[in-house]
N, C-alpha and C positions, 0 to 999 in steps of 0.2 A: 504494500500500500504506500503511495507515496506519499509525502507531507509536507503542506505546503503551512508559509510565516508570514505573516506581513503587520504591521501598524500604521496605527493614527492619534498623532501627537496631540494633546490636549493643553495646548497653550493659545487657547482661542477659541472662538463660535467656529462649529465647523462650517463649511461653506457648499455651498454646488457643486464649486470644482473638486472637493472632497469625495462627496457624494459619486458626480458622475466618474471622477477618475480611481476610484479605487472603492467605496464601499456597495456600489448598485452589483458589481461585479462581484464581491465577495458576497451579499446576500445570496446569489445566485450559486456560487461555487459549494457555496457553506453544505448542503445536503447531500453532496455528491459522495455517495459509497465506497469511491475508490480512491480517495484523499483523507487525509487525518486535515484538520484545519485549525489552528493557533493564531487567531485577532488577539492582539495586547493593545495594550496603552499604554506607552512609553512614559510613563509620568518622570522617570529620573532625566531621561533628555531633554525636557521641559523646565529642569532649574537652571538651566544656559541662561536661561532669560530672568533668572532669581524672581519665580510670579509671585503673589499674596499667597498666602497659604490656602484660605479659605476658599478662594477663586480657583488655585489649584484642585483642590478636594472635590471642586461646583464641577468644573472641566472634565474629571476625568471620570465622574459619575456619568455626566451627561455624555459622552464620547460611547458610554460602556450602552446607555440607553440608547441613543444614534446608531451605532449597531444591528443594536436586537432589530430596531424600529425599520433598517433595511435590508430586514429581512435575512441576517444571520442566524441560523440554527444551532445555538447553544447548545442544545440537547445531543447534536452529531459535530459540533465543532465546539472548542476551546475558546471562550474569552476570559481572558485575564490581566491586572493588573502588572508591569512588570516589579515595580519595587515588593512586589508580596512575591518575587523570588531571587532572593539572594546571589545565586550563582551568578544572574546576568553580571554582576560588578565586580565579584570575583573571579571570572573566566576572563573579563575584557582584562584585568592588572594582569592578566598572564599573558593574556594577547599583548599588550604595548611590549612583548618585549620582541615580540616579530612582525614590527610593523615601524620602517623608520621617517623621521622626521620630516625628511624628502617629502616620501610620498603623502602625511599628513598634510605639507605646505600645500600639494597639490590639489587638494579637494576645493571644489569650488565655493562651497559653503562659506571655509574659514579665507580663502581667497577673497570674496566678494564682502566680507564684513571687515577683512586685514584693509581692503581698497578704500574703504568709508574712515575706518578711523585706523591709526597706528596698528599693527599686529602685538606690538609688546601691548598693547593695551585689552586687548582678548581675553578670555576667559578659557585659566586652560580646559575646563569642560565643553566648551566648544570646540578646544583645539583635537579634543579626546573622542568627541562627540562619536568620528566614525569607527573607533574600535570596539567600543559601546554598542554599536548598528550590529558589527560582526561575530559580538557575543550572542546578542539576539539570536543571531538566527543560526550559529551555530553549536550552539547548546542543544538545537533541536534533531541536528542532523536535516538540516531542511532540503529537500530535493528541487522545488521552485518557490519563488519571492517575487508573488505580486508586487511591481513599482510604479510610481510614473517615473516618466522620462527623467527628469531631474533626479531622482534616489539612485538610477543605475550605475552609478560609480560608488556609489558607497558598496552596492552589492558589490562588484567586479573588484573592490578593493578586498572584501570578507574571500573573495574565490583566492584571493593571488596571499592573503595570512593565511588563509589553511592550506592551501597547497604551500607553502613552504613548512608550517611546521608538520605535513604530512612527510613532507621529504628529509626534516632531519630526523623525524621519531616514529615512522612509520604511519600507517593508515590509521589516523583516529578521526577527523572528520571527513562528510561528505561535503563535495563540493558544489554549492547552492547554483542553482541559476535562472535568471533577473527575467521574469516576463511583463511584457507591457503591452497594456492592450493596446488593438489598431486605433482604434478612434475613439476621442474622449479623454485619451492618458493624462491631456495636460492642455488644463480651460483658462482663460486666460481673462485679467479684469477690462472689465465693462467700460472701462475710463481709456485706460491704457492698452490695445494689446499686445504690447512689448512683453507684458510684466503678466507673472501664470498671478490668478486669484487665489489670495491666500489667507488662512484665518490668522494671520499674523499682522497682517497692514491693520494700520492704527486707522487708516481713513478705509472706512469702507464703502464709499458710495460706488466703488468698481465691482464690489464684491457681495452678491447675494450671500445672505447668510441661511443655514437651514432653520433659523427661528426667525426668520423675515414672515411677516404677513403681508396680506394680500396684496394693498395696498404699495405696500414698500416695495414687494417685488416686482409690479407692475412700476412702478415710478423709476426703479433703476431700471429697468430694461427698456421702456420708452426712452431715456435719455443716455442710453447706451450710445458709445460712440460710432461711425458708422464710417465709410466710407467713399471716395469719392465716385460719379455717378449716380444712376440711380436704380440697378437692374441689380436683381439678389443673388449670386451669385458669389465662390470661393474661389479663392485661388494665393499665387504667393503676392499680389500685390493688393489683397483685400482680406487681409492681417483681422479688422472685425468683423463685418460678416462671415469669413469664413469661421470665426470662435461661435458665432452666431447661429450657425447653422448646425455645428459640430452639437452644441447643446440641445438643438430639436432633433437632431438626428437618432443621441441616445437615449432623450426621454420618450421618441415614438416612436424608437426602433425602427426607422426610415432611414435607408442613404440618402446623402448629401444630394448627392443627383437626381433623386428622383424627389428633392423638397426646391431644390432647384427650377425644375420642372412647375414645380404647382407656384411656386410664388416670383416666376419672369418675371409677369406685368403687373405684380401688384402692389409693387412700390416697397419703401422701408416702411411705413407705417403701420401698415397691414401689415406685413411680415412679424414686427416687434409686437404687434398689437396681441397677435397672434400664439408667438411665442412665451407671453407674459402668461398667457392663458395656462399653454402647455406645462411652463412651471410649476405655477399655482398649483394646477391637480395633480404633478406627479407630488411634489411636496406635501400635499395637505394630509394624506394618509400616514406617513413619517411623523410629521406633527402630530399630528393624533396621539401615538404608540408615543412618543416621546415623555407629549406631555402626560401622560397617564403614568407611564413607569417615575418619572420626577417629581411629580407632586400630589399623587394620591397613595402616599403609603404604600407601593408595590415592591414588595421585597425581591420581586422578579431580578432585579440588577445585582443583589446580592446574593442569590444562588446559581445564575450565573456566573459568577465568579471566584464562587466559591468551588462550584462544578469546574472552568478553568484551571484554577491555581493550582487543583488534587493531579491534574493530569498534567502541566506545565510543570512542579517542582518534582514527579516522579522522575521526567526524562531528561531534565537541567540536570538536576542532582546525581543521578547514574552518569550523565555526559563528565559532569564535573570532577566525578570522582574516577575517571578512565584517564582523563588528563593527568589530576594529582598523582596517578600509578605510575603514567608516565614520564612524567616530572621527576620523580622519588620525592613528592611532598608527602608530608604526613598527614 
C-alpha cells in the first residue's frame, strides 16, 4: 500500500488557492483503499513567524476542521497535529547534519525573505525551516507528496538528504516523490497575478479567504484585476484571466477550453459575475461543516486527531528508533 504526506500550515485564514491547490484534491484522494493518507498541521513551522498563541491554537483547530469540511476521510486517512509528535524535531536535528548550508542558502523561501531584509537578520527556524519539511515526510516512509509548485524543492531537497544518508548507512529511508496536480497547483491573487494567493498576505483584498461570505467574495472577484482586451480567454500574456478561469475550471470540473468556448462574447462582467457565483456554492457547503465542527461543541476535531496522532506517532516513532540503531544513539 502506498503512503502518501502532505500539509497545511496554519499561520493564516486558509484561502481558495488552498482549497483548490491542495485540499479539494486531498478530500478526494482521502478514501482511496490503496493509499495510507497522513494530512498534518505543521503548527511548529508556523513559529517562523512567532504568531499569538491563542491565534495559533484558533489556526490550527480551524485548519484541522477545513479539512474534515473538504471532505477528508478521517476514519480511512490520518489527520494530525504535528507538534503532538515529537520525533518530527528530533529526526530533523539528525537531519541538519546531512544537509549543508549551501544548499539551505539555496531555497527560495529563505532566499526571497534574505532579499527583503539582511539574511543575518533571519530566523534561524526559517533558515531550518526545510529540514523540518524533510523530517515530515520522512519519518513516514512517504512514497508520494502532494505539493504545489512552489513546495517542490523542498521535497527534491528531502529526496537528495535521504538519498545521501541512504548511501552512507544503508537503506533506511524511502525516497518520496513530489506530485502536483495539472491544473489549479498554484492560484494566484486577484490584485496581483505575479504573486500565488496566500493566507499569509496581510492585505487580503487579492485573496479570497475560505471564511469570506457572500458578499465579500463577490466584491473581490468583480474587482478582480483583468486584462487587456476584452475576449475571455488564457494564455501567457493574460497572466489574470487565465488564474481566472483556472478557478472555474476546478470548481466545475470544466476545461479551460471549453469555458473559453461558452464565455467569447460575453464580456468580463458576465464572466466574473458569473464566476462569483461559482465560488459562493462551491464554498458554502465547506462553510457549513466548518462552522459547525468550530462553534457548536463538536468534538468531531478532537477524535480526529486523536484517531491521527495513535497512527502518526506508531510509524514516526518505529522510523525514529531504526535511525537511532543506526546512528548507535541510545
Amino acid at each position: 500500500m502506498k503512503r502518501v504526506v502532505s500539509g497545511i500550515k496554519p499561520t493564516g485564514d486558509l484561502t481558495l488557492g488552498n482549497y483548490i491547490g491542495a485540499m479539494k484534491r486531498w478530500g478526494q484522494m482521502s478514501a482511496d483503499p490503496d493509499r495510507e493518507h497522513f494530512f498534518f498541521v505543521p503548527n511548529l513551522h508556523a513559529l517562523t513567524v512567532r504568531p499569538d498563541p491563542e491565534t495559533l491554537h484558533r489556526n490550527s483547530r480551524s485548519a484541522v476542521a477545513w479539512l474534515i469540511a473538504s471532505g477528508v476521510d478521517h476514519d480511512h486517512s490520518y489527520i494530525f497535529m504535528q507538534s503532538q509528535v515529537p520525533a518530527h524535531a528530533e529526526l530533523m536535528w539528525i537531519l541538519n547534519n546531512y544537509v549543508t548550508m549551501g544548499e539551505l542558502n539555496r531555497m527560495t523561501q529563505f532566499k526571497d525573505k534574505s532579499s527583503k531584509s539582511a539574511a543575518e537578520g533571519q530566523l534561524v527556524g526559517l533558515y531550518d525551516y526545510p529540514v523540518l519539511m524533510a523530517a515530515d515526510i520522512l519519518l513516514y516512509d512517504a512514497d508520494e507528496v502532494p505539493t504545489g509548485e512552489d513546495q517542490k524543492q523542498h521535497v527534491e531537497l528531502t529526496r537528495d538528504i535521504a538519498t545521501r544518508f541512504n548511501n552512507i548507512h544503508g537503506e533506511t529511508f524511502k525516497i518520496p516523490q513530489p506530485t502536483v496536480q495539472e491544473v489549479g497547483a498554484r492560484i494566484m491573487n486577484l490584485q496581483d497575478p505575479t504573486r500565488k494567493m496566500s493566507k499569509s498576505d496581510t492585505d487580503d483584498s487579492g485573496n479570497i479567504l475560505l471564511s469570506d461570505d457572500e458578499k465579500t467574495i463577490e466584491k473581490k472577484i468583480l474587482k478582480a484585476v483583468t486584462d487587456s482586451g476584452s475576449v475571455v480567454s488564457s494564455g501567457a500574456d493574460k497572466p489574470a484571466l487565465s488564474n481566472l478561469l483556472v478557478i472555474m475550471s476546478v470548481l466545475t470540473d470544466k476545461p479551460v477550453t471549453e469555458l473559453e468556448e461558452k464565455y467569447a462574447t460575453a464580456g468580463y462582467g458576465r464572466f466574473k459575475q458569473e464566476l462569483a457565483e461559482v465560488v459562493v456554492h462551491g464554498l458554502k457547503p465547506l462553510q457549513h461543516v466548518h462552522e459547525q465542527l468550530m462553534h457548536e461543541g463538536n468534538d468531531k476535531i478532537d477524535k480526529a486527531l486523536e484517531h491521527g496522532w495513535w497512527r502518526a506517532s506508531e510509524l514516526a516513532n518505529a522510523k525514529l528508533a531504526q535511525v537511532k540503531e543506526v546512528l548507535g544513539l541510545l
